[in-house]
mmCIF file of the N, C-alpha and C atoms, coordinates in Angstrom:
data_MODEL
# 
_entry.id   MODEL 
# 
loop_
_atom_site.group_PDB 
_atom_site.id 
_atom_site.type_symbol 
_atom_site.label_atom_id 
_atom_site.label_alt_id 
_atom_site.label_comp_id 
_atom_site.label_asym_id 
_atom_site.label_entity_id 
_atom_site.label_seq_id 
_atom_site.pdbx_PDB_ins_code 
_atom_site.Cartn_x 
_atom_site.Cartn_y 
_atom_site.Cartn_z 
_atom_site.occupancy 
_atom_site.B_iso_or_equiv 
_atom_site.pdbx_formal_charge 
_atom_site.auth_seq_id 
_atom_site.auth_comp_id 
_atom_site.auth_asym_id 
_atom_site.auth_atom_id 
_atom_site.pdbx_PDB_model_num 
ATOM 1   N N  . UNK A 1 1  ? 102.994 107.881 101.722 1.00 0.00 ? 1  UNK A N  1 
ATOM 2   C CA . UNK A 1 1  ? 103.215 108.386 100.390 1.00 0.00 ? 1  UNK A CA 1 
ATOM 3   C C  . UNK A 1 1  ? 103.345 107.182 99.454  1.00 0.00 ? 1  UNK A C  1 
ATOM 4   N N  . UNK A 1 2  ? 102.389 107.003 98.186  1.00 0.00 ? 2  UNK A N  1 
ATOM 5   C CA . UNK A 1 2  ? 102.952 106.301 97.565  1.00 0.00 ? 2  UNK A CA 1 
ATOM 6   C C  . UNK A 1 2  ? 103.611 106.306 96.238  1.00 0.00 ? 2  UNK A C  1 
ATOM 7   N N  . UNK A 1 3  ? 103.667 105.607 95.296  1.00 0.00 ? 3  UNK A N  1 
ATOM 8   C CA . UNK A 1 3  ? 104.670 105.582 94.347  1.00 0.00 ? 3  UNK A CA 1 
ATOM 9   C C  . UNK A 1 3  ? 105.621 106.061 94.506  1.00 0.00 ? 3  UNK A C  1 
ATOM 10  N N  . UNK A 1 4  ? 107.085 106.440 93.750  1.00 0.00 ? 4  UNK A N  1 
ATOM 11  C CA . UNK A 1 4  ? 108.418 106.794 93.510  1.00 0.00 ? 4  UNK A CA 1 
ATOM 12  C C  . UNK A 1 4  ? 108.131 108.286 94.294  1.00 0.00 ? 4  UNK A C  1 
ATOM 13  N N  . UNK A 1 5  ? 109.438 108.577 95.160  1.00 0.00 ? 5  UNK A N  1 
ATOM 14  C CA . UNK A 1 5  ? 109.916 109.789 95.964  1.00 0.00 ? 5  UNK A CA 1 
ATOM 15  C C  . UNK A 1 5  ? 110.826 110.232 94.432  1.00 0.00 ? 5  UNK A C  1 
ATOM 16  N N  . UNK A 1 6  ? 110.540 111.445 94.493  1.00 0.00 ? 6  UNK A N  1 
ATOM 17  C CA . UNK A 1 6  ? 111.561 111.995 93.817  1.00 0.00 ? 6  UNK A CA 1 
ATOM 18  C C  . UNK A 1 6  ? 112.570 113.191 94.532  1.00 0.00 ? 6  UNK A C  1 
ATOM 19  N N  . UNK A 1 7  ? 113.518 113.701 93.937  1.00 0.00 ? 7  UNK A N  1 
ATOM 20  C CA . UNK A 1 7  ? 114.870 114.080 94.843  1.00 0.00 ? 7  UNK A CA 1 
ATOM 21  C C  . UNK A 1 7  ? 114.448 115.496 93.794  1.00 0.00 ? 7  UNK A C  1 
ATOM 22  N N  . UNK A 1 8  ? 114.991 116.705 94.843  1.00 0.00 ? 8  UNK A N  1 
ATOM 23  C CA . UNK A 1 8  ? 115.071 118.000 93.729  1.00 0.00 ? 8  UNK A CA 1 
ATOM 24  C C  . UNK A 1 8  ? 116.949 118.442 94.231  1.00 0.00 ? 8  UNK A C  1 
ATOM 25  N N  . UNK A 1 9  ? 117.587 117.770 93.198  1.00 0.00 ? 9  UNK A N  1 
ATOM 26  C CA . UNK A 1 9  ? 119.332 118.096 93.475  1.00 0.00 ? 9  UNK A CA 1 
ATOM 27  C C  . UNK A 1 9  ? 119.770 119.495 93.016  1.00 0.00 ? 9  UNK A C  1 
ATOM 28  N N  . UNK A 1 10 ? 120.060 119.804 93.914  1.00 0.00 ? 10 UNK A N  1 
ATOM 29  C CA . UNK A 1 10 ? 120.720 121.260 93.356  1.00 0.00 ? 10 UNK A CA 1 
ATOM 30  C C  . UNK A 1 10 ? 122.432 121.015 93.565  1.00 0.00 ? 10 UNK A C  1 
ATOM 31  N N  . UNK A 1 11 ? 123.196 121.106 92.366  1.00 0.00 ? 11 UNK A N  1 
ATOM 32  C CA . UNK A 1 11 ? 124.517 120.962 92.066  1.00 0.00 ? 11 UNK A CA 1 
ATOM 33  C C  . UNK A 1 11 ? 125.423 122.280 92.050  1.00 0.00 ? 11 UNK A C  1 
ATOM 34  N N  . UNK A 1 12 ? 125.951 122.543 92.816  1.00 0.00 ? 12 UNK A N  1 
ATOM 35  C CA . UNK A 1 12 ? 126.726 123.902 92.893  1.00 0.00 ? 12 UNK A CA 1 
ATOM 36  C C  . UNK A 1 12 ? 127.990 123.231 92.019  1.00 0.00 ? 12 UNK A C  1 
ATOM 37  N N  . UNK A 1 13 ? 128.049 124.215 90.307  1.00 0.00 ? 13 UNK A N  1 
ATOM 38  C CA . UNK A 1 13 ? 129.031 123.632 89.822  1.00 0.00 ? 13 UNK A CA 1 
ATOM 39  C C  . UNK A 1 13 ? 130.522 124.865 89.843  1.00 0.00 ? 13 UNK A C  1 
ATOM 40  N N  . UNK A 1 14 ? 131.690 124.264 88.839  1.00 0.00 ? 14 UNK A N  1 
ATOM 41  C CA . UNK A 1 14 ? 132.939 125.095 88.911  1.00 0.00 ? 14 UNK A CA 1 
ATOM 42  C C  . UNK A 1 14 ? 132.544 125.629 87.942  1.00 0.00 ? 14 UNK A C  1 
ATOM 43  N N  . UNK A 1 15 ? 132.450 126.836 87.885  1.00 0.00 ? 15 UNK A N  1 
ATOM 44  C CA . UNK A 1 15 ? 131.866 127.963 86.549  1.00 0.00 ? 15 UNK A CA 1 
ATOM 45  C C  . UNK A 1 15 ? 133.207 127.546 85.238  1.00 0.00 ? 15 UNK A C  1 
ATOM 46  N N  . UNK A 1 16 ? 132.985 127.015 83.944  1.00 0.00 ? 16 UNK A N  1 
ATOM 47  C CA . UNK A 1 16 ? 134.016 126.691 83.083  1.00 0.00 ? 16 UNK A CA 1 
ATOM 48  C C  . UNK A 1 16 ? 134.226 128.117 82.389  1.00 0.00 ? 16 UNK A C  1 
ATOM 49  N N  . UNK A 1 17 ? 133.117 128.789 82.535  1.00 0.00 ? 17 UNK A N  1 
ATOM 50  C CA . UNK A 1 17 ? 133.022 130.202 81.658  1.00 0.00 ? 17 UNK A CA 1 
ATOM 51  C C  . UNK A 1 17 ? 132.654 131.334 82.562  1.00 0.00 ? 17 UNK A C  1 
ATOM 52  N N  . UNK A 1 18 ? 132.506 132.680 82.405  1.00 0.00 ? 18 UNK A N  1 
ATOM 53  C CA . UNK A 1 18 ? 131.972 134.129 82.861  1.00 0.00 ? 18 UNK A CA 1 
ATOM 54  C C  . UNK A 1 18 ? 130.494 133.169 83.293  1.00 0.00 ? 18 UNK A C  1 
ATOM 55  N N  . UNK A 1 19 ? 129.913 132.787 81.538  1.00 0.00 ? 19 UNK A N  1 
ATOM 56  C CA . UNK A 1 19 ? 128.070 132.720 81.710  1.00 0.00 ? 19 UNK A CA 1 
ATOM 57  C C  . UNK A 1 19 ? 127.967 131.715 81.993  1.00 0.00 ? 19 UNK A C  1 
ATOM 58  N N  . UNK A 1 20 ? 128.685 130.958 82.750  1.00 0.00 ? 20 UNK A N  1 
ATOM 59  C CA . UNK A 1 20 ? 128.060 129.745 83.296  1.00 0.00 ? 20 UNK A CA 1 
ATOM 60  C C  . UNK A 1 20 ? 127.240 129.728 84.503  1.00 0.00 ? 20 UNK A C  1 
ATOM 61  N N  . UNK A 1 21 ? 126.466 129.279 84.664  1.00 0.00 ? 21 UNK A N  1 
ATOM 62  C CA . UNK A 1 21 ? 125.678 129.315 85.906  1.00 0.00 ? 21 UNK A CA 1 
ATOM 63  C C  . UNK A 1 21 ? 126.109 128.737 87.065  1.00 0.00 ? 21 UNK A C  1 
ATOM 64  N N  . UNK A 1 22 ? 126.415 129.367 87.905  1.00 0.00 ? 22 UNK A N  1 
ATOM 65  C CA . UNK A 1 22 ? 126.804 128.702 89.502  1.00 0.00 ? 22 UNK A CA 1 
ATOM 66  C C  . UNK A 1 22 ? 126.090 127.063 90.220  1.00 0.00 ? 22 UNK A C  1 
ATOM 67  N N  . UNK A 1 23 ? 124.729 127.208 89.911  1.00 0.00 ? 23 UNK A N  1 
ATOM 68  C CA . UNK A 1 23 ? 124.050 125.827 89.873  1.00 0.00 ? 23 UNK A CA 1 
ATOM 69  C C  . UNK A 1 23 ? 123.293 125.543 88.978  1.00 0.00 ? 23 UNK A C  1 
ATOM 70  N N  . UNK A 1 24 ? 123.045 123.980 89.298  1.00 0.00 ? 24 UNK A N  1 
ATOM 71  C CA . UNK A 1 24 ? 122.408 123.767 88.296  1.00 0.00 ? 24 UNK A CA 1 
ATOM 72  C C  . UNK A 1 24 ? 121.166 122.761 89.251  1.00 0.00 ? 24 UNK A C  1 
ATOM 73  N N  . UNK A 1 25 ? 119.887 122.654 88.897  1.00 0.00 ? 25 UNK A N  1 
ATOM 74  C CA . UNK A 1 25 ? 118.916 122.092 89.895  1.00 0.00 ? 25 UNK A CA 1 
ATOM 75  C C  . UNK A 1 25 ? 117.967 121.428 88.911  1.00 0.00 ? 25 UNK A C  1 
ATOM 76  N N  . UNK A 1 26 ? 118.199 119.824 89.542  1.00 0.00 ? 26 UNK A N  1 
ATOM 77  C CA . UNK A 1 26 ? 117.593 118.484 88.491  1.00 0.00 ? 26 UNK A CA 1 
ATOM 78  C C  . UNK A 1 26 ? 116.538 117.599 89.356  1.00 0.00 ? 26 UNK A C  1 
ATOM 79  N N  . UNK A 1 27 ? 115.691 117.322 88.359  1.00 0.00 ? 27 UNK A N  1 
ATOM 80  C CA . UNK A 1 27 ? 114.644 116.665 89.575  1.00 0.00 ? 27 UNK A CA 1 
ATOM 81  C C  . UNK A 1 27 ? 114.983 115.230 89.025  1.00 0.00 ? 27 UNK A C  1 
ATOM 82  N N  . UNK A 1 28 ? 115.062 113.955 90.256  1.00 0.00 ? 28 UNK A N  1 
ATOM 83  C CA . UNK A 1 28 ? 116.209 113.354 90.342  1.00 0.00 ? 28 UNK A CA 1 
ATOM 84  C C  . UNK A 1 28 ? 115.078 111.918 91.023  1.00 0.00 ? 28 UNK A C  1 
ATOM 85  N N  . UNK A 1 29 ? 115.551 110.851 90.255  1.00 0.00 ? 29 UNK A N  1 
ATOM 86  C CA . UNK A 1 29 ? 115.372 109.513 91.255  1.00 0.00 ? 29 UNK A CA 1 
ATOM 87  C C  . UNK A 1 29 ? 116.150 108.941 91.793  1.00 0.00 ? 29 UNK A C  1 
ATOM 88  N N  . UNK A 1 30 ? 117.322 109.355 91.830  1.00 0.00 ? 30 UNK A N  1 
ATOM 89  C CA . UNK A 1 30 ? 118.386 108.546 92.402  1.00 0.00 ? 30 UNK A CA 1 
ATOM 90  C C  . UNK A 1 30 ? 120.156 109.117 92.570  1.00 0.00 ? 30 UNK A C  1 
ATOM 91  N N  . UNK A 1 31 ? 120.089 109.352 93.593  1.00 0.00 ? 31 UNK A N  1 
ATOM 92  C CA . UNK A 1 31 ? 121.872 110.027 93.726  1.00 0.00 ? 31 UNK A CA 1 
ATOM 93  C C  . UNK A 1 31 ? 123.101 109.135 94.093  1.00 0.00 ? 31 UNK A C  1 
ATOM 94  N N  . UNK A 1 32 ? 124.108 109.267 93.107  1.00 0.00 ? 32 UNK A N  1 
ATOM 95  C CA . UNK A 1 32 ? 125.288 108.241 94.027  1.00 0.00 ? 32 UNK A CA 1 
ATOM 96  C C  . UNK A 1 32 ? 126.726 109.324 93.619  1.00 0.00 ? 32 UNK A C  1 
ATOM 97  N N  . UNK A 1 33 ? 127.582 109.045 94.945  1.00 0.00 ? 33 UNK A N  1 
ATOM 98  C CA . UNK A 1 33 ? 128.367 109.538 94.625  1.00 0.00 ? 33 UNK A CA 1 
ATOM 99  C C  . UNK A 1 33 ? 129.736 108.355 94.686  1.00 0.00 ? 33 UNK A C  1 
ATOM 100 N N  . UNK A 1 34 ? 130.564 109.027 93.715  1.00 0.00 ? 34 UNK A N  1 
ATOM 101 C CA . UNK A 1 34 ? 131.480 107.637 93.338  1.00 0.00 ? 34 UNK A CA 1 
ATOM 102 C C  . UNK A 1 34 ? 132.681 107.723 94.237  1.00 0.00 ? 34 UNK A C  1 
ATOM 103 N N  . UNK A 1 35 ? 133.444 106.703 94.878  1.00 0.00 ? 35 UNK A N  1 
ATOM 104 C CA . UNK A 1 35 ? 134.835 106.712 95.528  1.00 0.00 ? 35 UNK A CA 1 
ATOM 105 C C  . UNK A 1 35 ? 135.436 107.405 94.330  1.00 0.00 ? 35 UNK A C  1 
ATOM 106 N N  . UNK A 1 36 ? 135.770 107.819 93.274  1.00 0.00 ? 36 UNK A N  1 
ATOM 107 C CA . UNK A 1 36 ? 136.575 108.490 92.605  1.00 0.00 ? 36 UNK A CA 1 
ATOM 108 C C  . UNK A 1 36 ? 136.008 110.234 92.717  1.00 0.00 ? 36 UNK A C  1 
ATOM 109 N N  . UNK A 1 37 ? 134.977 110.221 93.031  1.00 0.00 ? 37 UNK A N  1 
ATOM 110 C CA . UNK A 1 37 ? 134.734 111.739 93.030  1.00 0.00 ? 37 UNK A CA 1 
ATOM 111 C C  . UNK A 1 37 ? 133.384 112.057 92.795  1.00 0.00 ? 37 UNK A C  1 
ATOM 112 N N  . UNK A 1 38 ? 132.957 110.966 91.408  1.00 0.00 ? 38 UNK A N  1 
ATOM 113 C CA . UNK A 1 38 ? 131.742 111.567 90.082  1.00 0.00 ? 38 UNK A CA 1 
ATOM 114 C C  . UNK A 1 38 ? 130.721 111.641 90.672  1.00 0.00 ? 38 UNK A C  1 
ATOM 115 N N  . UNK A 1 39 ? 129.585 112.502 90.740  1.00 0.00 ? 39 UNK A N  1 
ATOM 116 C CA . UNK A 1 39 ? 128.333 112.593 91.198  1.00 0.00 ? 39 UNK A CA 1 
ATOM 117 C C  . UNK A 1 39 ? 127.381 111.776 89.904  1.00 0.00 ? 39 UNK A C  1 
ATOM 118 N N  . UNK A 1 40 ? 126.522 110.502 90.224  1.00 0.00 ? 40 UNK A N  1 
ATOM 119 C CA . UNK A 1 40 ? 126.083 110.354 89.016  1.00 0.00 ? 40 UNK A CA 1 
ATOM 120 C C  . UNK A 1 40 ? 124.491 110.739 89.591  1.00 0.00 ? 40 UNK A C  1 
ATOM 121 N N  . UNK A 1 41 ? 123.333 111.148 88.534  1.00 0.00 ? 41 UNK A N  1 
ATOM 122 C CA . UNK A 1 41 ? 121.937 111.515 88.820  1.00 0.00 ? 41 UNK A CA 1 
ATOM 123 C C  . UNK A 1 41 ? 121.323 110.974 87.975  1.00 0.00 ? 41 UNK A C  1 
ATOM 124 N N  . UNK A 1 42 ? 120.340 109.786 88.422  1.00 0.00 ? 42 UNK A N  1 
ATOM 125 C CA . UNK A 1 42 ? 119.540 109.432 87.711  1.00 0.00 ? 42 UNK A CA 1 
ATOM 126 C C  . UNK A 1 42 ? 117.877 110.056 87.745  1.00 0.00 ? 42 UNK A C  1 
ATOM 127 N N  . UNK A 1 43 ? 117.418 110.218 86.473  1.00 0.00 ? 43 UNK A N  1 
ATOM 128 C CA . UNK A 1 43 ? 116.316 110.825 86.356  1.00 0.00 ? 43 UNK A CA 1 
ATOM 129 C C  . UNK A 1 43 ? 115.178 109.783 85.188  1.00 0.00 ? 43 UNK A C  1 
ATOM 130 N N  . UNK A 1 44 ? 114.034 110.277 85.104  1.00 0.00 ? 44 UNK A N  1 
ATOM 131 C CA . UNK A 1 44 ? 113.163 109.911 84.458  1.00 0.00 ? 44 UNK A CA 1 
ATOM 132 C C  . UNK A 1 44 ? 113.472 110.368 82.495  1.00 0.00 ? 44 UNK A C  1 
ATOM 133 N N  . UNK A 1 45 ? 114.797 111.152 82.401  1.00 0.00 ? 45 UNK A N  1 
ATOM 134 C CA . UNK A 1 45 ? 115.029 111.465 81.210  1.00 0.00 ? 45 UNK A CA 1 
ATOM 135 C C  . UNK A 1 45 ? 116.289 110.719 81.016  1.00 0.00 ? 45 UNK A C  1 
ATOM 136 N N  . UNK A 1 46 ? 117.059 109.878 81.925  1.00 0.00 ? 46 UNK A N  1 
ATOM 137 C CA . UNK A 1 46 ? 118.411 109.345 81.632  1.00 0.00 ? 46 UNK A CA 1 
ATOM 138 C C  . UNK A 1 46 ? 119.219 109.560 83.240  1.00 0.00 ? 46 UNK A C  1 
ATOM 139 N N  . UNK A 1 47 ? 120.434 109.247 82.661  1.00 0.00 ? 47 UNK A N  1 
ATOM 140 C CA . UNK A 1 47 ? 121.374 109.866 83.658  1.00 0.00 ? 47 UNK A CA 1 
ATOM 141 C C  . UNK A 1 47 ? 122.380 110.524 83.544  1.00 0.00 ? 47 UNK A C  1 
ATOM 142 N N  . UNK A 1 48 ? 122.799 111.129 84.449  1.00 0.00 ? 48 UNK A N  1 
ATOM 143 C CA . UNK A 1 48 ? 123.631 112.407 83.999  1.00 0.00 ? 48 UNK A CA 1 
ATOM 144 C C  . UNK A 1 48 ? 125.076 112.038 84.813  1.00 0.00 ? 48 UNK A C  1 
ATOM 145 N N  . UNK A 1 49 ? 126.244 111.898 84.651  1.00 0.00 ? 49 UNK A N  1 
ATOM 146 C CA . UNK A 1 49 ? 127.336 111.867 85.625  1.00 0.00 ? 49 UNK A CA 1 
ATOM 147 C C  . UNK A 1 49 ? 128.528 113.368 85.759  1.00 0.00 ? 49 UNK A C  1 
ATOM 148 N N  . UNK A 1 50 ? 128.833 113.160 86.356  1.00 0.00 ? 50 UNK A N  1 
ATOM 149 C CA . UNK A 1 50 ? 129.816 115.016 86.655  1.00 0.00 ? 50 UNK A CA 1 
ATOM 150 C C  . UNK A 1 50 ? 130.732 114.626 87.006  1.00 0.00 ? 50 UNK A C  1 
ATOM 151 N N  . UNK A 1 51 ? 132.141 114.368 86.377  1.00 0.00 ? 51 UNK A N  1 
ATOM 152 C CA . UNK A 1 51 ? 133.005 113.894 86.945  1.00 0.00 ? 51 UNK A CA 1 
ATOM 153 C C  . UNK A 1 51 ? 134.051 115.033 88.157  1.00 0.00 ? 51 UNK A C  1 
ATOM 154 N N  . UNK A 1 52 ? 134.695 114.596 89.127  1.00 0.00 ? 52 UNK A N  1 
ATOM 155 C CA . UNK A 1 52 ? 135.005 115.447 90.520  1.00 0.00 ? 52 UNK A CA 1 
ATOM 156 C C  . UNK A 1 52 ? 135.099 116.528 90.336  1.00 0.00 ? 52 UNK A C  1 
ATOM 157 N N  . UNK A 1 53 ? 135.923 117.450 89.083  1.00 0.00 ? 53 UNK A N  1 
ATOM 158 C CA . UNK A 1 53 ? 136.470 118.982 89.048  1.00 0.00 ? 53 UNK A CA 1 
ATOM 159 C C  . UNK A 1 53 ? 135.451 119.249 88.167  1.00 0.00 ? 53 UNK A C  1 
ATOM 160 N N  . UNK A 1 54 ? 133.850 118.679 88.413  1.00 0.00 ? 54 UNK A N  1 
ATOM 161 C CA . UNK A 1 54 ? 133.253 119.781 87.397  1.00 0.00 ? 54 UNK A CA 1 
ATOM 162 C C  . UNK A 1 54 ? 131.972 120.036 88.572  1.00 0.00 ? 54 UNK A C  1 
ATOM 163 N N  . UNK A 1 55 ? 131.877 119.366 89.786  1.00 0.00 ? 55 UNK A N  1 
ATOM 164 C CA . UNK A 1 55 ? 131.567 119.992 90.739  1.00 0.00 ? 55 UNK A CA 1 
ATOM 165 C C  . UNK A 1 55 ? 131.987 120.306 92.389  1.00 0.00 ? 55 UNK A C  1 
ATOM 166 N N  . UNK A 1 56 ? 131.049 121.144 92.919  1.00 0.00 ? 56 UNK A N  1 
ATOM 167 C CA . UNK A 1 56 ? 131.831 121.176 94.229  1.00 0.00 ? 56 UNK A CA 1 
ATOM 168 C C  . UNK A 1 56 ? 131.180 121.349 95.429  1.00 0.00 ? 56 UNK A C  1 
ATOM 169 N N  . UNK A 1 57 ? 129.814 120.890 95.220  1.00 0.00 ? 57 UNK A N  1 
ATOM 170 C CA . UNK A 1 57 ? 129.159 120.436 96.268  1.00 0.00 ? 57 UNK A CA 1 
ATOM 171 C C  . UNK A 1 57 ? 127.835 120.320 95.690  1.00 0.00 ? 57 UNK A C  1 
ATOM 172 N N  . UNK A 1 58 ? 126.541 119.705 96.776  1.00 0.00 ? 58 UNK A N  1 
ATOM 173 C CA . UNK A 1 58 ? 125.161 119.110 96.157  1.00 0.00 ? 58 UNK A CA 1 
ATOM 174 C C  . UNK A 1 58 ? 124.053 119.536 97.694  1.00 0.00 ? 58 UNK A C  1 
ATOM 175 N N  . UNK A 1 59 ? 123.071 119.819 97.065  1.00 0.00 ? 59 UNK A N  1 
ATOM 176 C CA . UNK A 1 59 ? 122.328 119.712 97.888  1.00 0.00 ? 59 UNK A CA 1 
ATOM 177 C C  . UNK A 1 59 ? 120.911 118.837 97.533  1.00 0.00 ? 59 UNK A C  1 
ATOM 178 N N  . UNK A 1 60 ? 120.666 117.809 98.520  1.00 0.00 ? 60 UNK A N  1 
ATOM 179 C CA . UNK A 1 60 ? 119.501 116.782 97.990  1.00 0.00 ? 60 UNK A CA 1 
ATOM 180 C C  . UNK A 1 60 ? 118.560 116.718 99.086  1.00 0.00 ? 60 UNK A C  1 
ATOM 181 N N  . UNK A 1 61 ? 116.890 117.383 98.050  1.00 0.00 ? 61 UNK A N  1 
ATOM 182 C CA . UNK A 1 61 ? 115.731 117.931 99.275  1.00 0.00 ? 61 UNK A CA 1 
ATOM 183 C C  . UNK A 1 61 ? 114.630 116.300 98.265  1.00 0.00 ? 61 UNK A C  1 
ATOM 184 N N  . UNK A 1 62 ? 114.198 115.896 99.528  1.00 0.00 ? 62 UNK A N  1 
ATOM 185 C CA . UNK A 1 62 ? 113.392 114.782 98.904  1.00 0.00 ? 62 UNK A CA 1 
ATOM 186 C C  . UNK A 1 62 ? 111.718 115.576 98.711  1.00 0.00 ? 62 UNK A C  1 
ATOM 187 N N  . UNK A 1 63 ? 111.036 115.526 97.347  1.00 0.00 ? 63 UNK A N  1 
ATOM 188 C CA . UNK A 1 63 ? 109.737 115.808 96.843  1.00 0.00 ? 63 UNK A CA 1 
ATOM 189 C C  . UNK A 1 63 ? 108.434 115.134 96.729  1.00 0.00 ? 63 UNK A C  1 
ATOM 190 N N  . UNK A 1 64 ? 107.371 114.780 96.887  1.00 0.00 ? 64 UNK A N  1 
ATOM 191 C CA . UNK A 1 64 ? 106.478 114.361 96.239  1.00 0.00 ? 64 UNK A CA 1 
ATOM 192 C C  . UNK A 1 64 ? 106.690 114.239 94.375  1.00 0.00 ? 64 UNK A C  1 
ATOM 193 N N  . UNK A 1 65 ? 106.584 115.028 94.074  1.00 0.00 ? 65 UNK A N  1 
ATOM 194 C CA . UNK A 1 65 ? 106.552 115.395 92.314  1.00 0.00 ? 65 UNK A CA 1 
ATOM 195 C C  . UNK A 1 65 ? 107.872 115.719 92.045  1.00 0.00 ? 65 UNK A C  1 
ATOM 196 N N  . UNK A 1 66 ? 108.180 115.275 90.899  1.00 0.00 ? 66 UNK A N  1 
ATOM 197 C CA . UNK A 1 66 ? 108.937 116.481 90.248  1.00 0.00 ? 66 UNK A CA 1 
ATOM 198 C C  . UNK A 1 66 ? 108.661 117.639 89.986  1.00 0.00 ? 66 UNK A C  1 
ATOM 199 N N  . UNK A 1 67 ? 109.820 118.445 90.012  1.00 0.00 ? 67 UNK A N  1 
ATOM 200 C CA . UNK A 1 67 ? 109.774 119.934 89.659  1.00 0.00 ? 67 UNK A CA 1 
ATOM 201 C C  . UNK A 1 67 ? 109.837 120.501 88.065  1.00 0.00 ? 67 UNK A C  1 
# 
C-alpha cells in the first residue's frame, strides 16, 4: 500500500444532552491517547482533542481512503 494509511475512529462519547449522539466517527491520521485521559485525533482538517469525561471509549479500524 502506498502513501498515508488513514484510521476510520469511531468515539463512543458521554451524551452532554437527550440529542446528542452516542458516537461520533472521524477519518483520522493519527491517534494518541494522553496519560491524563485526552484522546487527541489528528486529521487532514486539524486536530481535535476530547478531554477524559467527554469520552468513554474508541474504536480504531485502519483504511485505504478516507471516509
Amino acid at each position: 500500500m502506498s502513501g498515508k494509511n488513514w484510521l476510520s475512529v469511531r468515539v463512543s462519547r458521554i451524551a452532554e444532552g437527550m440529542h446528542d449522539p452516542p458516537y461520533e466517527t472521524i477519518a483520522a491520521n493519527g491517534v494518541v491517547v494522553e496519560t491524563d485521559g485526552s484522546l487527541s485525533i489528528r486529521s487532514t482538517s486539524g486536530s481535535r482533542s476530547l478531554s477524559a469525561g467527554l469520552w468513554d471509549g474508541f474504536e480504531v479500524k485502519r483504511t485505504s481512503m478516507p471516509d
